[in-house]
C-alpha positions as CSV (number, residue, x, y, z in Angstrom):
1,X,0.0,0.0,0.0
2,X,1.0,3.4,-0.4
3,X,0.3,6.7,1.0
4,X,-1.1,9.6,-1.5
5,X,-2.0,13.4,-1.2
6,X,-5.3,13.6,-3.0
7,X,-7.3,16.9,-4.4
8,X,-10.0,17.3,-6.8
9,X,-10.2,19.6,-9.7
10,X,-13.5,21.6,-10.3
11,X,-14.9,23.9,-12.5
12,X,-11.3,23.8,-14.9
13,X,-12.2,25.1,-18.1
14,X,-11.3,22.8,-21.0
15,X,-10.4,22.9,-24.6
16,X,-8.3,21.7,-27.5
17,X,-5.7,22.8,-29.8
18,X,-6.7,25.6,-32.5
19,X,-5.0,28.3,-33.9
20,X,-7.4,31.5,-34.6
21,X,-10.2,32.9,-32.6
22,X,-12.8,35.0,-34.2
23,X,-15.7,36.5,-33.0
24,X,-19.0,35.5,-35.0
25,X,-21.8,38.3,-34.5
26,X,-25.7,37.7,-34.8
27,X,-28.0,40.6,-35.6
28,X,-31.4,41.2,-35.8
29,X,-31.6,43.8,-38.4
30,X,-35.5,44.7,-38.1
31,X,-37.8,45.5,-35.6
32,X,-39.0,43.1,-33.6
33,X,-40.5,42.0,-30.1
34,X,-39.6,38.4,-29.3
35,X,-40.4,36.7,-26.0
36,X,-38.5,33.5,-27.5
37,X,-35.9,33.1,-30.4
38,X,-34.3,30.4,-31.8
39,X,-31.5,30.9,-34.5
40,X,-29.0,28.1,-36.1
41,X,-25.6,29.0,-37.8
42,X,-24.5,26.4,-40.7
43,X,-20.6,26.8,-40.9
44,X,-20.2,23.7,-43.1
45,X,-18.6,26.6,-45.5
46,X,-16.4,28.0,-42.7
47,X,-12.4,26.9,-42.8
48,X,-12.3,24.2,-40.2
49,X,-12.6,24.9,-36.9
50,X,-16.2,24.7,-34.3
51,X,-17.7,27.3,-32.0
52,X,-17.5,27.2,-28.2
53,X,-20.6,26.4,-26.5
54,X,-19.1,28.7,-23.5
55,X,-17.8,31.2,-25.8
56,X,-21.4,32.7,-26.5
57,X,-22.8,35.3,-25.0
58,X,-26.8,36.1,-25.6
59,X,-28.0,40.0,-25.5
60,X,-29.7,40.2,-22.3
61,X,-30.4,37.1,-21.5
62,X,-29.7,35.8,-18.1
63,X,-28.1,32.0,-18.1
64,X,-31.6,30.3,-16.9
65,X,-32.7,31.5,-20.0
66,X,-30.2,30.7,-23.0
67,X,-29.1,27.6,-24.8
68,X,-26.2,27.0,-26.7
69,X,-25.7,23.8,-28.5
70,X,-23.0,22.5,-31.2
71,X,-23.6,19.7,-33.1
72,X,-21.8,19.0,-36.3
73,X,-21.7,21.7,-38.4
74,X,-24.4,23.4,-36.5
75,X,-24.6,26.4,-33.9
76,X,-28.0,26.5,-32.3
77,X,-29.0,29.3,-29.9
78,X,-32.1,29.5,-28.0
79,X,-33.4,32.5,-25.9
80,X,-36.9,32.0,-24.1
81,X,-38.2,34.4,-21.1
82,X,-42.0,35.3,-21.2
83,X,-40.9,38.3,-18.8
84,X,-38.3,40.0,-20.9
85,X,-38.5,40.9,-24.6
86,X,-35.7,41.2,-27.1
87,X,-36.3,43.7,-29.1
88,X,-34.5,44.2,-32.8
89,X,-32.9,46.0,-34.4
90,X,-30.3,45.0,-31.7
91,X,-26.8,42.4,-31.5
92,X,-28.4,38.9,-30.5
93,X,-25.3,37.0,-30.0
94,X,-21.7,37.1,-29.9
95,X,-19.8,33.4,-30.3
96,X,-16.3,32.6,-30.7
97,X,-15.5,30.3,-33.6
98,X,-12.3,28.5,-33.1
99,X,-10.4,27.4,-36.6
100,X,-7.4,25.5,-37.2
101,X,-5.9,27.7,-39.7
102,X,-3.8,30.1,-38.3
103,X,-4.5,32.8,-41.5
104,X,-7.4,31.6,-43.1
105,X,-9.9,34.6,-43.3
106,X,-13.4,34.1,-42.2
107,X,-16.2,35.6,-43.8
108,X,-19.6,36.7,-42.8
109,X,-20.7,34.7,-46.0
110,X,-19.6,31.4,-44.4
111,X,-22.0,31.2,-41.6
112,X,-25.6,30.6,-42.9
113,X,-28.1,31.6,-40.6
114,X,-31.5,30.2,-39.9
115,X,-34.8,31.4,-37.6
116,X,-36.0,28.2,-35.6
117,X,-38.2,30.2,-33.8
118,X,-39.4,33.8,-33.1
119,X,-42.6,34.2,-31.2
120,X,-44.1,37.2,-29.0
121,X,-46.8,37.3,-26.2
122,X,-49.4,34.9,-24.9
123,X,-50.7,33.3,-26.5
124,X,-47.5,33.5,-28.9
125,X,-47.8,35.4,-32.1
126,X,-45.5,34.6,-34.7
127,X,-42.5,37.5,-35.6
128,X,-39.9,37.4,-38.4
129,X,-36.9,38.2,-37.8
130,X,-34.1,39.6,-40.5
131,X,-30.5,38.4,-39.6
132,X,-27.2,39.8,-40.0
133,X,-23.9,38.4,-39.6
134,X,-20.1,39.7,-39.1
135,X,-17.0,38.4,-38.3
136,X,-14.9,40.6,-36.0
137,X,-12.0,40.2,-33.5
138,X,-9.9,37.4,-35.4
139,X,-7.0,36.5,-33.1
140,X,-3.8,34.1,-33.7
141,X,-4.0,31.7,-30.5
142,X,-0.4,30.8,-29.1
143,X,-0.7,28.9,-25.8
144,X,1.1,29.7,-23.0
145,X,1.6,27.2,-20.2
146,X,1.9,29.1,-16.9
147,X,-0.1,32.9,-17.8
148,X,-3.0,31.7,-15.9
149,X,-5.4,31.7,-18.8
150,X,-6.6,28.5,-20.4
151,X,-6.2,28.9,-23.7
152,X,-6.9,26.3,-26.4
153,X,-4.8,23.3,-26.3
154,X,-4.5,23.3,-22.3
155,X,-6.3,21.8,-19.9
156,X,-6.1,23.8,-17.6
157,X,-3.5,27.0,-16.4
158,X,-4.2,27.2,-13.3
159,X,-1.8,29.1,-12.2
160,X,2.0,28.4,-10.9
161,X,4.0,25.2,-11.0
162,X,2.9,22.9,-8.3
163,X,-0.5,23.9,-8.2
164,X,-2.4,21.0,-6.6
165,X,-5.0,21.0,-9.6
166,X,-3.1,22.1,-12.6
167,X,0.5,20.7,-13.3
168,X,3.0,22.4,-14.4
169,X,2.5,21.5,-18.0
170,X,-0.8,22.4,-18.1
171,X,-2.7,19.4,-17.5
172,X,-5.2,18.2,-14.8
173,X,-3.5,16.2,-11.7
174,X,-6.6,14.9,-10.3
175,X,-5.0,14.0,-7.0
176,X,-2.4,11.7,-9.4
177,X,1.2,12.2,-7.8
178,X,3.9,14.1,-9.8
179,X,6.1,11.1,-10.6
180,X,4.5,7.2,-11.3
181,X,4.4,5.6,-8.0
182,X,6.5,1.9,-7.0
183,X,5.8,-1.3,-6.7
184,X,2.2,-1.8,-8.8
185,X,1.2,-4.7,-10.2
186,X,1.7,-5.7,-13.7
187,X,0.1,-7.2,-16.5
188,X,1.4,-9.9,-19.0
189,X,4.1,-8.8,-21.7
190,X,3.1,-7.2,-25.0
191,X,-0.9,-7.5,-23.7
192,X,-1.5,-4.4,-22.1
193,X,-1.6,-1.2,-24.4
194,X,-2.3,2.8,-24.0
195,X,-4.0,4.8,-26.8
196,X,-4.8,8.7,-26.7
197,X,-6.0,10.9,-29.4
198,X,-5.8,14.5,-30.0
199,X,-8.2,15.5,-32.5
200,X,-7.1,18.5,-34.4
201,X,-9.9,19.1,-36.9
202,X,-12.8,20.5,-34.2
203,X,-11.7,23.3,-31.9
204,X,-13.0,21.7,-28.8
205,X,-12.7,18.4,-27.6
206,X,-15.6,16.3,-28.4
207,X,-13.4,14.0,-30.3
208,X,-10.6,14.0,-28.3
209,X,-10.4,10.0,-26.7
210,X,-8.4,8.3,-24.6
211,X,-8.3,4.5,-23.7
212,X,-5.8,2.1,-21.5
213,X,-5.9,-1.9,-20.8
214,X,-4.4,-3.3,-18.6
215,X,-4.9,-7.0,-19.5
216,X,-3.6,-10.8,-18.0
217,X,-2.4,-8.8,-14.7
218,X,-1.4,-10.5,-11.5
219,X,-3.7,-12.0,-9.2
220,X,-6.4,-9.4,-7.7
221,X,-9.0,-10.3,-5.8
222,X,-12.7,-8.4,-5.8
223,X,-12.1,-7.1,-2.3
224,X,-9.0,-5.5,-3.1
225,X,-11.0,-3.9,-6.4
226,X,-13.1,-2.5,-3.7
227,X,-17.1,-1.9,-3.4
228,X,-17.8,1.7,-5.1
229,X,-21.7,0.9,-5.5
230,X,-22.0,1.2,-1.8
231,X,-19.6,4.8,-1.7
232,X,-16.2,3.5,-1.5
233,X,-13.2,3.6,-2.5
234,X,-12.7,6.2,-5.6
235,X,-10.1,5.3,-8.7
236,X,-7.4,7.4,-10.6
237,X,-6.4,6.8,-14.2
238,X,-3.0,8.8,-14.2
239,X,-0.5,8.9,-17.2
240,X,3.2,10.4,-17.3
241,X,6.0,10.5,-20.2
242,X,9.4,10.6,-19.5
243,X,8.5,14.3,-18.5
244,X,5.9,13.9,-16.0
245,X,2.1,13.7,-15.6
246,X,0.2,14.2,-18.7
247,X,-3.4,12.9,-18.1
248,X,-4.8,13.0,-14.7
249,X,-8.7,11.7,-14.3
250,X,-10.8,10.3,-11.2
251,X,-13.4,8.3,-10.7
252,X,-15.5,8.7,-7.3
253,X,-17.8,5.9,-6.4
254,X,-21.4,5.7,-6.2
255,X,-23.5,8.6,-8.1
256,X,-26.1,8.3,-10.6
257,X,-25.4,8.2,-14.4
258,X,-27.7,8.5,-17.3
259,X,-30.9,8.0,-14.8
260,X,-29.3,4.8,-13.8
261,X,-27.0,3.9,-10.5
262,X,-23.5,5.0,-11.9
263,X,-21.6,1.3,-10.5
264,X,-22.7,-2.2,-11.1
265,X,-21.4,-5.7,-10.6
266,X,-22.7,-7.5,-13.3
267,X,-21.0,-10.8,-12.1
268,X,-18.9,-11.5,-8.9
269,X,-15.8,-10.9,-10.0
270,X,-16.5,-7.7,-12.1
271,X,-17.2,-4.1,-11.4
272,X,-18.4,-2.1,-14.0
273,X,-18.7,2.0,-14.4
274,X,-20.5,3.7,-17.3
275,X,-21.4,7.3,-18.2
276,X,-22.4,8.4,-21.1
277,X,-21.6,11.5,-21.6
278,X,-18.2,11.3,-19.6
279,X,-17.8,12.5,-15.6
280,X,-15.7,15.8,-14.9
281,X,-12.6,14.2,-16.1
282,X,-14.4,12.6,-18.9
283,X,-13.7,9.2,-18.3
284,X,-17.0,7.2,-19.7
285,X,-16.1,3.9,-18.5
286,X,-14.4,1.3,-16.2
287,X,-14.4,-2.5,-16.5
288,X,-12.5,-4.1,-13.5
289,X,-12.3,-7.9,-13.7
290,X,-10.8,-9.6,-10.4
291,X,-8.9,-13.3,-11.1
292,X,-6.1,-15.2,-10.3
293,X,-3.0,-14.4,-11.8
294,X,-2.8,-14.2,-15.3
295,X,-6.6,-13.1,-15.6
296,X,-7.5,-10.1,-14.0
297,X,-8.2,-7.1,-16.1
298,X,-8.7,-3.5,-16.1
299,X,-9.9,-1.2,-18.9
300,X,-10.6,3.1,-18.7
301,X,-12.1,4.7,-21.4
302,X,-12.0,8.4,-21.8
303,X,-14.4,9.7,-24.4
304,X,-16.4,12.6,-23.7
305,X,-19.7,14.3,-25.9
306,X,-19.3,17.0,-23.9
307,X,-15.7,17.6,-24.5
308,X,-14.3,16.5,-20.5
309,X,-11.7,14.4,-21.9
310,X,-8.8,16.7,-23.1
311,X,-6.0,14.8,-24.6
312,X,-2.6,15.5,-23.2
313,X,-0.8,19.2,-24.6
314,X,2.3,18.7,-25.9
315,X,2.4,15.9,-27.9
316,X,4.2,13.8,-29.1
317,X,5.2,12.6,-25.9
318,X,8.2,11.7,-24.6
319,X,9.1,8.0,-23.8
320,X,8.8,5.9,-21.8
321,X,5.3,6.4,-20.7
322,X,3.5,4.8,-18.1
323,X,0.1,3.9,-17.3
324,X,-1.1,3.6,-13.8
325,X,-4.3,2.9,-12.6
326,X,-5.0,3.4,-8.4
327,X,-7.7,2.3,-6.2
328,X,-7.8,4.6,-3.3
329,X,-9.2,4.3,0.2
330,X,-8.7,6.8,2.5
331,X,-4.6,6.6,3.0
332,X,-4.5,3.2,1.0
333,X,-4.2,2.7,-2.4
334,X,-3.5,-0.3,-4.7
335,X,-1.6,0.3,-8.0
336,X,-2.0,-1.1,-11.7
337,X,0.9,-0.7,-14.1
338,X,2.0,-0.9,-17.5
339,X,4.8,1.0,-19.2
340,X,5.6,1.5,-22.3
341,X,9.4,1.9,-23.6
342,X,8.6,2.1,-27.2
343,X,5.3,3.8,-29.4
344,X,3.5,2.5,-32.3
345,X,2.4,5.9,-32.9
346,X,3.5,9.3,-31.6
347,X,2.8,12.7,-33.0
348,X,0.6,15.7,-32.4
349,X,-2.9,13.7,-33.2
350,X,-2.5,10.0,-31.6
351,X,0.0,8.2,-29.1
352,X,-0.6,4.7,-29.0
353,X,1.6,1.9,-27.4
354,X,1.7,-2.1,-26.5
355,X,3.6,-2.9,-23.3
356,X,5.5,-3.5,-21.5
């Protein structure tokens, strides 16, 4: 067993690598008196790049009130509040719109926009809006690891080296230690294997994955895995190079996923985590299989719809790297390892290794 200093990371903005930020403006160009409107942006026209969900602000419209969505090639914002009224000619929304060409001009011609909805009054009246759109504020994104401002590709800045939530290379430490711990456990030669992925076409990180078995491992029994459906203990998925710590996620047990219990133990010897749409770290799922030796298992899956997952800045990475996985109670904690000397692949988009 070994003794760790643990700390959570909350409310850490995320986001992926790009290389221009542009403001996208919305208008309303006619007069109008809307208690609800709904307006899509196509930019399937745009150079590629995505908007920010958290990079729009709404005219007026307190958060209770406003939606922001991004789906594909879509931006779709929705403003409803029967005791305000936006009223046109006026600026509806400002969004930034993240592309990953450093000096590809945008154009107000690339963003096609579309009324969903524009109704008044109740009962609600119809109301047509005209729409306007400009492109503004275009600015080449350099990150900066250390300015305390998370920029795109970071996963955080939070500050100073050392900080207990952000390393010093600008990724979340999720209570993982700075340096891989001693004496884990290991699984069978060749048969474990770590693959993380960086994807660079979409501003944000709804594609970004991230994925480690650890497979034939030395004999674990159930009661060492632990019994998270009934709160206990919680589990870290940490990942260094030759550097340091590049991806830091928890699990905590217990909590509700989807509508359904978070934890379940679909046979006696296996413990099972699932969330659809990723937890704060983004990590969607956990299989742990207890077994003698030779047969236990363990398999994370980071891979987040709501961009949690960030994959590690600064890649390629530097070898080795080494995959731990910890279960933690209280001042206990039992370690899963495999390390990996040599890469498959290794470059700015995918690392991806069998090991040891």
């Amino acid at each position: 067993m070994w003794v760790l200093v643990l700390s959570l990371a909350v409310g850490v903005s995320r986001a992926s690598a790009a290389n221009q930020r542009c403001d996208v403006v919305i208008s309303v160009t006619n007069a109008i008196q809307a208690n609800a409107l709904q307006i899509a942006l196509d930019h399937s026209g745009a150079p590629s790049g995505d908007f920010s969900r958290d990079g729009c602000v709404i005219t007026g419209a307190p958060p209770a009130f406003a939606e922001v969505s991004v789906d594909g090639n879509a931006l779709d914002i929705a403003w409803i509040n029967q005791a305000s009224t936006f009223a046109g000619p006026a600026v509806f929304a400002t969004c930034q719109y993240f592309t990953n060409s450093p000096t590809a001009p945008l154009d107000a011609g690339d963003f096609v926009p579309s009324v969903k909805d524009c109704t008044s009054g109740i009962p609600p009246v119809a109301c047509a809006p005209t729409i306007a759109i400009a492109v503004a504020n275009c600015t080449q994104i350099e990150p900066v690891c250390g300015n305390s401002t998370t920029e795109l590709g970071e996963a955080c800045d939070d500050g100073p080296a050392g900080s207990t939530l952000c390393t010093s290379r600008c990724t979340l430490s999720a209570g993982c230690t700075d340096l891989p711990l001693f004496g884990c456990r290991t699984g069978a030669p060749r048969r474990s294997k770590i693959v993380l992925r960086n994807n660079t076409k979409v501003a944000t990180n709804e594609k970004d994955q991230g994925q480690f078995d650890w497979k034939n491992g030395a004999a674990t029994t159930v009661a060492e895995l632990g019994d998270p459906i009934n709160e206990a203990p919680s589990y870290y998925w940490c990942v260094y190079d030759a550097d340091g710590l590049v991806v830091g996620a928890r699990v905590r047990p217990g909590g509700t996923c989807d509508g359904n219990p978070c934890w379940s133990q679909p046979k006696a010897t296996k413990l099972q985590y699932k969330s659809k749409y990723g937890n704060t770290f983004g990590i969607s799922q956990l299989k742990l299989l207890a077994g003698p030796d030779g047969k236990a298992s363990i398999r994370v899956k980071g891979k987040s719809k709501v961009a949690n997952f960030v994959a590690p800045h600064g890649m390629p990475l530097s070898q080795p790297v080494v995959s731990q996985f910890l279960v933690v109670d209280g001042n206990d904690s039992l370690c899963f390892e495999a390390s990996f000397p040599v890469a498959g692949k290794n470059d700015p988009k995918q690392y991806s290794a069998k090991g040891p």
